[in-house]
N, C-alpha and C positions, 0 to 999 in steps of 0.2 A: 504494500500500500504506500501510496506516495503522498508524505507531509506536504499541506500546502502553506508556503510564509507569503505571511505579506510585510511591507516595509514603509514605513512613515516615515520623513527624515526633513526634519527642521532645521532654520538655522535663525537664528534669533542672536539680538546686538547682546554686548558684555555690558549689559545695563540695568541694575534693581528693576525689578518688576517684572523681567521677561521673561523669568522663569516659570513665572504663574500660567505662561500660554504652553510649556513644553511640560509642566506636572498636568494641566487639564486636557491634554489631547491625551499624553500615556493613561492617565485614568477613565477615558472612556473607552482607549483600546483594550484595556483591562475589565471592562467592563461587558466589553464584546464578545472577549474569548470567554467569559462566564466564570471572572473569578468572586470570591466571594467582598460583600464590601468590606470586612475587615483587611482582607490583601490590598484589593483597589486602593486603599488611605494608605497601606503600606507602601505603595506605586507612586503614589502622588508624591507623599515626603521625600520618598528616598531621589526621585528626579529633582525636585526641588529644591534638594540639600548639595547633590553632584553637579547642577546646573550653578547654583549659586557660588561651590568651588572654585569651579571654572570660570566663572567670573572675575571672583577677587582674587585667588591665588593664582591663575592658568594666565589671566588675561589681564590680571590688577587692575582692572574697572577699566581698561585702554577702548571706549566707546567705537575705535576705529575697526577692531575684531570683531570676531564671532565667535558663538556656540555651537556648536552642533549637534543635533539628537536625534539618532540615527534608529527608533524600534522598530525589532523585528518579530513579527508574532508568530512563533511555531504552534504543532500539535498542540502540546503539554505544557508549553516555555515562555515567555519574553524575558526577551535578548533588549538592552536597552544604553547604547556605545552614548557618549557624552567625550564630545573634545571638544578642548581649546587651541584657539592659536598661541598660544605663551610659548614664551621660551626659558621658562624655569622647569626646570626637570621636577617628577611626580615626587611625594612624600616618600617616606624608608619604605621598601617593602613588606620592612616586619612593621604590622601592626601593632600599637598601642593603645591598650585604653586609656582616655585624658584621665589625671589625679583627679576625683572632685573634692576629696577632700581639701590638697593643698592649692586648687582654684578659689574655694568658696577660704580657708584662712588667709589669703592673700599673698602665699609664696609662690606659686603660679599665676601668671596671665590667665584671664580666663580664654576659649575656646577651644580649638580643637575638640568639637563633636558633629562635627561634620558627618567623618567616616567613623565615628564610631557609631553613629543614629544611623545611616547607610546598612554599614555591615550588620545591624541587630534586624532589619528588616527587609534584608534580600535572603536569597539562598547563594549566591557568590556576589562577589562586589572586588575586582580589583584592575591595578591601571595594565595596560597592554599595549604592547607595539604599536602607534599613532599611527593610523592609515593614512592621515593627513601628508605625513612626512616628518611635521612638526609639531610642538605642542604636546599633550597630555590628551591620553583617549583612557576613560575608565568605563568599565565594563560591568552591568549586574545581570544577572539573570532571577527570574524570578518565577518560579513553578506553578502550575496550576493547581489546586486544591481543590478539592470538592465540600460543601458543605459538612462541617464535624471532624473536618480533617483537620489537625494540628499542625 
């Protein structure tokens, strides 16, 4: 049997608020494929949170770039690539969770929960060879569950 994908692919300025058009098209593609709405909110933040990356950190608000978001809906799956044009290379590979403790005492900055709100609400989330050429391409993938499915 042969999987049919389809593919949506946006490209919105490195500018506050445009994220908001790349988390509500993934969440009603998520909607489509029949995930449940606790996923779909799971869809919406985590593109909202890698789009807003790529904004400040990929693109550092440089309003002359762009985002790009690239969903692909399989069987069972979205596939959901997000790059920037930046030219800062992506975070460590090895993941950390941000201290909250020494955020909230004040020996940490706060942030960095970007990728940590991300990776808690995908089934993969990591950055990958930039198809662009250049720039920062992060990757999530996100499964389909059925109703009562954990």
């Amino acid at each position: 049997m042969t999987v049919k994908t389809r593919t949506i692919e946006l490209k919105i300025p490195s500018e506050h608020g445009y994220e908001k058009m790349a988390m509500q098209v993934a969440a009603e593609l998520a909607e489509m494929m029949g995930f449940t709405p606790e996923r779909t909110d799971d869809v919406r933040t985590a593109v909202s949170e890698a789009c807003i990356n790529a904004i400040e950190h990929g693109n550092t608000l440089d309003g002359e770039t762009k985002v790009f978001v690239v969903m692909t809906a399989g069987d069972q799956r979205l596939a959901i690539d997000v790059m920037d044009e930046g030219h800062s290379d992506p975070p460590h590979s090895e993941f950390v969770p941000p201290d909250l403790d020494a955020q909230i005492e004040g020996r940490l900055p706060p942030g960095g929960m970007g990728l940590f709100v991300i990776k808690s609400l995908v089934d993969e989330a990591d950055f990958v060879e930039p198809e662009l050429g250049v720039g920062n391409q992060f990757r999530m993938v996100i499964r389909l569950q059925s109703e009562g499915v954990a």
